[in-house]
FILUM-318369 format. One line per 10 residues: their letters; for each residue x, y, z of N, C-alpha, C. Coordinates in steps of 0.2 Angstrom, whole numbers, plus 5000, padded with zeros to 4 digits. Atoms other than C-alpha are relative to their C-alpha. Last residue first. Layout:
N
A = X Y Z X Y Z X Y Z  ... .
This chain:
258
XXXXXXXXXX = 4992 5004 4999 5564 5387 5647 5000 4994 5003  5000 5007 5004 5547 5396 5640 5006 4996 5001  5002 5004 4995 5545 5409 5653 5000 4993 4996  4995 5000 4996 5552 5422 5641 5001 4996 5007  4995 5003 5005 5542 5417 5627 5005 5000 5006  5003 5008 4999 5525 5420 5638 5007 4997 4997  4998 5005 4996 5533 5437 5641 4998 4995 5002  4995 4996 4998 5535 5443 5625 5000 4997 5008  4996 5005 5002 5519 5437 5621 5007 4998 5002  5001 5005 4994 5512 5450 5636 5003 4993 4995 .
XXXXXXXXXX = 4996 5003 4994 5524 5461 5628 4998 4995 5002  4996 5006 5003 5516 5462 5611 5004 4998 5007  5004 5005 4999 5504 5473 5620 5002 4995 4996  4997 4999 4995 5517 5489 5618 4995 4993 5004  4994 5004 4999 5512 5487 5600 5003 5000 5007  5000 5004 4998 5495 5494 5600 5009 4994 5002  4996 5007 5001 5500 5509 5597 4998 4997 5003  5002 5002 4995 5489 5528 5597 5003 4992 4998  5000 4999 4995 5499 5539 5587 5000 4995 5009  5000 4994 4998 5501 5531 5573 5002 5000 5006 .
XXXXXXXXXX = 4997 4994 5005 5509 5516 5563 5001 5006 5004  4992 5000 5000 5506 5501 5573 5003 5004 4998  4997 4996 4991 5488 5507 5580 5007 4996 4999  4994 5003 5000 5481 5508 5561 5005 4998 5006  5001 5005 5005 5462 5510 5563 5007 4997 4999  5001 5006 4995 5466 5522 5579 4999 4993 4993  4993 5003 4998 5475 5532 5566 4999 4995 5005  4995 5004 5005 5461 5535 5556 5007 4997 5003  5002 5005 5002 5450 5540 5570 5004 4993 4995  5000 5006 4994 5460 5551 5578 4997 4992 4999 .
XXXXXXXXXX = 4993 5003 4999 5460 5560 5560 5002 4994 5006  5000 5004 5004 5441 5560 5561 5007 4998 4997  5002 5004 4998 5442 5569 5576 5000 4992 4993  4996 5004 4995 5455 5580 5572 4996 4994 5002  4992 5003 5004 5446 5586 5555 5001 4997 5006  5003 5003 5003 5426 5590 5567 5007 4993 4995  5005 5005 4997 5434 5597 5579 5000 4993 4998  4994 5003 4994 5446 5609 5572 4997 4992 5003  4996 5003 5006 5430 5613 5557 5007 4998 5003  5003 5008 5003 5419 5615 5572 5003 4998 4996 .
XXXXXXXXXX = 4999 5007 4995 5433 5625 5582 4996 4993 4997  4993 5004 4998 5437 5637 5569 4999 4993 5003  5001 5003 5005 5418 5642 5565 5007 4994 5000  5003 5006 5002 5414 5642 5583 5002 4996 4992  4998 5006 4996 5428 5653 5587 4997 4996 4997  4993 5003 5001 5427 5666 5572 5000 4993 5004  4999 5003 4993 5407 5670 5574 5007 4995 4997  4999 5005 5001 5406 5684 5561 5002 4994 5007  4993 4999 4999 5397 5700 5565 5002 4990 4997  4995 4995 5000 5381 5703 5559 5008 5000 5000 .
XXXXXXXXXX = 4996 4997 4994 5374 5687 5558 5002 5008 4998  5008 4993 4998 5360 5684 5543 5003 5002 5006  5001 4993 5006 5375 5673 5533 4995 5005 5002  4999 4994 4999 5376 5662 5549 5003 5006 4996  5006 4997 4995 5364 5649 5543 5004 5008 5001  5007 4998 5003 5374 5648 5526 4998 5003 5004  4999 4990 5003 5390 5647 5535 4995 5002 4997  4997 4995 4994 5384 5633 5546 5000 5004 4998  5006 4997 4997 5376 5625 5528 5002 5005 5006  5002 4996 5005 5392 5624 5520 4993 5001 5004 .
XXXXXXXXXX = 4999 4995 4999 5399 5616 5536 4997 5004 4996  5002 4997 4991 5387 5601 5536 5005 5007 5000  5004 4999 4999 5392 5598 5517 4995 5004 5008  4999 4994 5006 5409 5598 5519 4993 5003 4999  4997 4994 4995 5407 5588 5535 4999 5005 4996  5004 4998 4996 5393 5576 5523 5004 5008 5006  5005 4997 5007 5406 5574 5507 4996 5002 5007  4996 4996 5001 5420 5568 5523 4998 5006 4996  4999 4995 4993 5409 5557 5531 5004 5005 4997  5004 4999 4997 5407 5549 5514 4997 5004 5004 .
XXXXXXXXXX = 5000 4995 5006 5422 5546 5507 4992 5003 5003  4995 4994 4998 5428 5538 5524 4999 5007 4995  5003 4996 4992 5412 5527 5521 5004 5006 5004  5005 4994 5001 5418 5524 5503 4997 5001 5005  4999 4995 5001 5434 5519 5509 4994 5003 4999  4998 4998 5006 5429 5502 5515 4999 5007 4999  5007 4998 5005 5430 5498 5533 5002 5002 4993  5000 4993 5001 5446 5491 5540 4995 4999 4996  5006 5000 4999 5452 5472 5544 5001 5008 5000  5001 4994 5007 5470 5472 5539 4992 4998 4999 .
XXXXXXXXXX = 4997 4993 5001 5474 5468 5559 5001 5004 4995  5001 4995 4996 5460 5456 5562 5006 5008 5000  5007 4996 5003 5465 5446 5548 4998 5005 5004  4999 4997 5006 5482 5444 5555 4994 5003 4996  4996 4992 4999 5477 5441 5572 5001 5004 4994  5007 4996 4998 5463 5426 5566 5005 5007 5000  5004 4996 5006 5477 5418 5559 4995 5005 4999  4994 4999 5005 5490 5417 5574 4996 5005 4994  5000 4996 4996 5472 5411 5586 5005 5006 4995  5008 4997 5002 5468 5398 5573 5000 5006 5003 .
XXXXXXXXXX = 4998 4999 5006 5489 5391 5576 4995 5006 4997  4993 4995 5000 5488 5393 5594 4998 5000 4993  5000 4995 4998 5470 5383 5594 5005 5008 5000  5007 4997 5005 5475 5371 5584 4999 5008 5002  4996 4998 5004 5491 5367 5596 4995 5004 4994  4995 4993 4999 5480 5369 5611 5005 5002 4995  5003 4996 5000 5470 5353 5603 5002 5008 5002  5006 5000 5005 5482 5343 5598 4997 5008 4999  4993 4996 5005 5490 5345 5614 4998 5003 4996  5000 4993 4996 5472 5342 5624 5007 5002 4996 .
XXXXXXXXXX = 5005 4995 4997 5465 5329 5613 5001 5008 5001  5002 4996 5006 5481 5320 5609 4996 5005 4999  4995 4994 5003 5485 5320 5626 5001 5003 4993  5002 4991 5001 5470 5314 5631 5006 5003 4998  5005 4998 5004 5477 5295 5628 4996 5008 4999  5007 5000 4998 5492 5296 5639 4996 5001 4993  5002 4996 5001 5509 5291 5630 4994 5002 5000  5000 4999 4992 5516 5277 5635 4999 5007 5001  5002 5005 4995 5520 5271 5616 5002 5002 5008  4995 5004 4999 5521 5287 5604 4999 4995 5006 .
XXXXXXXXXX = 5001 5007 5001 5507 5291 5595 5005 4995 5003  5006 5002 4997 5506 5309 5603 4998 4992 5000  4998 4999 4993 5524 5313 5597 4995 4995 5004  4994 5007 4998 5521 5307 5579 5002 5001 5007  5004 5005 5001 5506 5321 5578 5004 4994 5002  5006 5000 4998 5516 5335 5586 4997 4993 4999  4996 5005 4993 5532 5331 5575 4995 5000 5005  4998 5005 5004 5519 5335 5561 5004 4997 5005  5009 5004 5000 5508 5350 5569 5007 4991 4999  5004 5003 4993 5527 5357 5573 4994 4996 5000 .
XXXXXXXXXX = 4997 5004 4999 5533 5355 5554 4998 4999 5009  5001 5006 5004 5517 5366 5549 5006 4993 5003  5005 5006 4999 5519 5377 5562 4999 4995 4998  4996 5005 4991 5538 5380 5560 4994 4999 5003  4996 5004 5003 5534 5385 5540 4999 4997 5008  5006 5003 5002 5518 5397 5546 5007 4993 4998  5002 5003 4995 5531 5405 5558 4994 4995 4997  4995 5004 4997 5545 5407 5545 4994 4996 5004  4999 5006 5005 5530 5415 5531 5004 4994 5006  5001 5008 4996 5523 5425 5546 5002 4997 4996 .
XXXXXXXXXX = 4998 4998 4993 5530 5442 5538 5000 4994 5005  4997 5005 4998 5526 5436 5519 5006 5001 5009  5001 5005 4999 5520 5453 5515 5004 4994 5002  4995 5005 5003 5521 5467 5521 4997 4995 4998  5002 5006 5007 5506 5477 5521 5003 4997 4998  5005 5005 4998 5508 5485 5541 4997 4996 4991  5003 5002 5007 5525 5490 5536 4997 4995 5001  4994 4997 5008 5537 5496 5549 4997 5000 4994  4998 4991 4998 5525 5490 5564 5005 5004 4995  5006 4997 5002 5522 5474 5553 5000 5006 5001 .
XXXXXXXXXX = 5000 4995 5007 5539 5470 5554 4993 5003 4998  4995 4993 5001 5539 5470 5574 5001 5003 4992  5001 4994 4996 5526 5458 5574 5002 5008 5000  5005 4999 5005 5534 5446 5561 4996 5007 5003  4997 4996 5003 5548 5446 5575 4996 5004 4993  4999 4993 4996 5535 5443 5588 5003 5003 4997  5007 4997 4997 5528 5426 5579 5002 5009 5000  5000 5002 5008 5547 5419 5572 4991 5006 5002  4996 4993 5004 5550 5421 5590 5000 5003 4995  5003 4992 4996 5535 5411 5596 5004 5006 4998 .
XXXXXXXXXX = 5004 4998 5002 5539 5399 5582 4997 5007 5004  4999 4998 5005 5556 5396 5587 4992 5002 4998  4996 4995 4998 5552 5392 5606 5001 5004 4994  5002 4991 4998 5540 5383 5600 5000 5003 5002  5004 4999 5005 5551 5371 5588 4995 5007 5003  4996 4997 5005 5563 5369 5603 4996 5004 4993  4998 4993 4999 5549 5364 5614 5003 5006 4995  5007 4996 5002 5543 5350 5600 5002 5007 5005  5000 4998 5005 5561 5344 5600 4996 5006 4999  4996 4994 5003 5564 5344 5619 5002 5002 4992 .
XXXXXXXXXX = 5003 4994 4999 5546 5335 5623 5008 5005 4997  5004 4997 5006 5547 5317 5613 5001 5007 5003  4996 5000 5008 5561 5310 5624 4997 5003 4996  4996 4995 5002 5551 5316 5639 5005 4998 4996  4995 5003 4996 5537 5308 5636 5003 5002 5001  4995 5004 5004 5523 5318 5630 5006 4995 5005  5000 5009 5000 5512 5324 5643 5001 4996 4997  4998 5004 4995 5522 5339 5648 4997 4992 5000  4994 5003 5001 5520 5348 5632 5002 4995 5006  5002 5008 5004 5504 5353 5638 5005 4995 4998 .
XXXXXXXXXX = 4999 5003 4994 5513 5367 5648 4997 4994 4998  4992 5003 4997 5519 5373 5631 5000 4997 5007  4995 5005 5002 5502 5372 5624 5005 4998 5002  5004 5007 4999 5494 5382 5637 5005 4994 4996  4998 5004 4994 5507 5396 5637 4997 4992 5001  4993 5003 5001 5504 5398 5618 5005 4997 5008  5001 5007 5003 5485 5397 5619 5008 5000 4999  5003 5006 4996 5487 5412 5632 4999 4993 4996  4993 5002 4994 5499 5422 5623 4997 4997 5005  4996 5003 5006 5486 5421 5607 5007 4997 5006 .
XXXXXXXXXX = 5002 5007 5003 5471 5424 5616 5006 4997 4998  4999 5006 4995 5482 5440 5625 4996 4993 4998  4993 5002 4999 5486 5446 5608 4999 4997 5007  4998 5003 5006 5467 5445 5602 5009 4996 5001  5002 5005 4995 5460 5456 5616 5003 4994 4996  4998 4999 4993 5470 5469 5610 5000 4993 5002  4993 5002 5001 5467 5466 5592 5004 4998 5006  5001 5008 5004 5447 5465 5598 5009 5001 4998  4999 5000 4994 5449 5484 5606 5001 4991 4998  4993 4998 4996 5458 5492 5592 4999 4996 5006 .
XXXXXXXXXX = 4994 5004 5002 5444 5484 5582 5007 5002 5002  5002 5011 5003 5431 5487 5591 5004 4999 4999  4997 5002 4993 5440 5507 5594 4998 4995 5001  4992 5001 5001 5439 5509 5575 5001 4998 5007  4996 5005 5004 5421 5506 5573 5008 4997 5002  5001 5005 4994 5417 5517 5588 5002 4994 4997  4997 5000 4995 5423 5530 5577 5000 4994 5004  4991 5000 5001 5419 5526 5561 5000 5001 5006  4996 5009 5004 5401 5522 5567 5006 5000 5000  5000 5005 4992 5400 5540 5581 5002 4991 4997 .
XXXXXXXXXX = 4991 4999 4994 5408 5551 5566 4999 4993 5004  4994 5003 5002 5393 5544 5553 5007 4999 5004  5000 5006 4999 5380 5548 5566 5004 4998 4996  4998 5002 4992 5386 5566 5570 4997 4990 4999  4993 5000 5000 5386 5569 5551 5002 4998 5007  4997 5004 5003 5366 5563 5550 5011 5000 4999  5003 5007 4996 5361 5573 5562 5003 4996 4997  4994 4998 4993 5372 5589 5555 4999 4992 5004  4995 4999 4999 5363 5587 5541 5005 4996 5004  4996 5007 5004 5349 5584 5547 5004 4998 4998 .
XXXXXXXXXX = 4999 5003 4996 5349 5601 5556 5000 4993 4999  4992 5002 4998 5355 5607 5542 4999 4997 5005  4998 5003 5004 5337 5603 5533 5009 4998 5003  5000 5008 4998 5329 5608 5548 5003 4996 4996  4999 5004 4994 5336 5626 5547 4998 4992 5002  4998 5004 5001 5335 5632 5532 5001 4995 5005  5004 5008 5002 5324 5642 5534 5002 4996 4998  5003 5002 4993 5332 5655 5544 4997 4993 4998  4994 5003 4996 5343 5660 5529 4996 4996 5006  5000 5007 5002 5324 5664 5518 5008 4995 5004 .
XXXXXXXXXX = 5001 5007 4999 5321 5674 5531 4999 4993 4998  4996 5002 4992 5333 5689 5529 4996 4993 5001  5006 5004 4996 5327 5689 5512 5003 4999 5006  5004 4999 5005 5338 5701 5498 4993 4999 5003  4998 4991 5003 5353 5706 5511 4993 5000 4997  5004 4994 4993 5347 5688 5518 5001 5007 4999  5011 5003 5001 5351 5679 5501 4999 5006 5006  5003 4997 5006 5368 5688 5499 4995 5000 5003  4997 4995 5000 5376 5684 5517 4995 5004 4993  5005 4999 4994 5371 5667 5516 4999 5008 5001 .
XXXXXXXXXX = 5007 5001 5002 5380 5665 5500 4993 5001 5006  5001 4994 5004 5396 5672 5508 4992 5001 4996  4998 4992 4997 5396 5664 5524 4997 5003 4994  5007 5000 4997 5392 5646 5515 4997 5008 5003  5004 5000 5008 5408 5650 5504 4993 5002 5004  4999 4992 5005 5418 5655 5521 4994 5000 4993  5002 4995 4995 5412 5639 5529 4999 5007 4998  5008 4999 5004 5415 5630 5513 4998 5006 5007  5001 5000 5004 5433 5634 5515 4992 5000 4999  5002 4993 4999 5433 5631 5533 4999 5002 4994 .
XXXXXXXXXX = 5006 5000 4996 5429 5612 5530 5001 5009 5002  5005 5001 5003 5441 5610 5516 4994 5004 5004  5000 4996 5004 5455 5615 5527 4992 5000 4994  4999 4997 4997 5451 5604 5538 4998 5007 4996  5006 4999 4996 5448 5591 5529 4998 5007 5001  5002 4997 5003 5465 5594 5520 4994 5001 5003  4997 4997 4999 5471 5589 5538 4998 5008 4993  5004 4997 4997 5463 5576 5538 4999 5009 5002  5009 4999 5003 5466 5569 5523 4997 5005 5004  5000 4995 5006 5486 5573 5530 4994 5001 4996 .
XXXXXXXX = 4999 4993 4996 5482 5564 5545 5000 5005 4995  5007 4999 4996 5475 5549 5535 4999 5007 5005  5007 4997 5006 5489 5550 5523 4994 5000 5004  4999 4995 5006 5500 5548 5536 4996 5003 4996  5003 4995 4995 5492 5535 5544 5004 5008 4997  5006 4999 5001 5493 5525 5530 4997 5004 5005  5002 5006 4998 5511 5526 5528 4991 5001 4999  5004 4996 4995 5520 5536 5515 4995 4995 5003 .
């Protein structure tokens, strides 16, 4: 079961949790004001805290997740722009030095995009960059002997060198960037304050006469989908919302590499 899954199906108990107290808060609300109509009214500033503090947990998770959706983003094109550089760098080798070093990062970029695709199957595989961290390491290495070779510009260690660094720093940073995730107990958190924030809603309207069906539906509607949307922006290979349609632009820095 993926992670997003389990995060819709949390949400989903949510859900169900959150009308649940709603009904509880209903019924205890309903007592006290039979005994004290105005001890239900007085509650009021406490839920309204509540409630304050539930809407500013939602907007962290939330804005949370879309940073780091928007940062993985930005991330793929850093990474297909340090890979176009390098490969036009390759130009001031000599040209006996340049058709191994291509060859190598033609291989690596593929090695790159297929690890890619196994993420989207199984973002906690591991050893998915194992081939592309192999055909780094041997490229840094025909790299360096390339640079030293006689008639070969001085900046070009610099500037290869240096785009080669950059590709490789840019490789690592993706990864981390993509099991980067808040810790659970903030998930555990907003989920103790919903339940709590609906227990109070039903409290307050235990001095209604009639029952307010839409609103109660719609904040515990609301409130689950939102934090589900949330959960799945956190894994954008798994859910709904995919970042994988942004592996193209490597995709097509590979396919310019001839």
């Amino acid at each position: 079961m993926t992670a997003v899954t389990l995060g819709w199906l949390s949400a989903a108990l949510l859900l169900a949790g959150l009308l649940a107290m709603l009904e509880v808060g209903h019924r205890i609300g309903k007592r006290v004001s039979a005994v004290d109509p105005e001890a239900v009214s007085g509650v009021g500033p406490i839920e309204g805290a509540v409630f304050a503090l539930l809407g500013l947990m939602i907007a962290f998770t939330f804005s949370g997740a879309v940073g780091r959706f928007d940062e993985r983003r930005a991330l793929i094109v850093q990474e297909a722009n340090a890979v176009g550089t390098a490969w036009l760098r390759l130009d001031l080798l000599v040209p006996d030095q340049q058709p191994a070093l291509r060859d190598q990062l033609r291989a690596y970029v593929d090695a790159r995009l297929d690890g890619y695709a196994r993420l989207a199957l199984d973002p906690h595989a591991e050893g998915v960059f194992a081939k592309a961290d192999a055909l780094a390491a041997t490229m840094w290495k025909t790299a360096v002997a390339a640079v030293k070779t006689e008639g070969v510009p001085a900046a070009a260690m610099t500037l290869l060198m240096g785009s080669l660094n950059e590709m490789f720093d840019l490789a690592a940073v993706r990864v981390r960037a993509a099991r980067s995730h808040p810790p659970p107990i903030i998930y555990g958190m907003l989920y103790l304050l919903a339940l709590a924030a609906a227990l109070f809603a039903g409290y307050g309207m235990g001095g209604c006469k009639r029952r307010a069906w839409l609103h109660s539906t719609g904040f515990a509607v609301v409130i689950a989908g939102t934090v589900g949307v949330t959960l799945d922006i956190e894994h954008p290979r798994q859910g709904l919302i995919r970042i994988d349609p942004f592996d193209q632009v490597l995709a097509d820095v590979r396919a310019g590499m001839r």
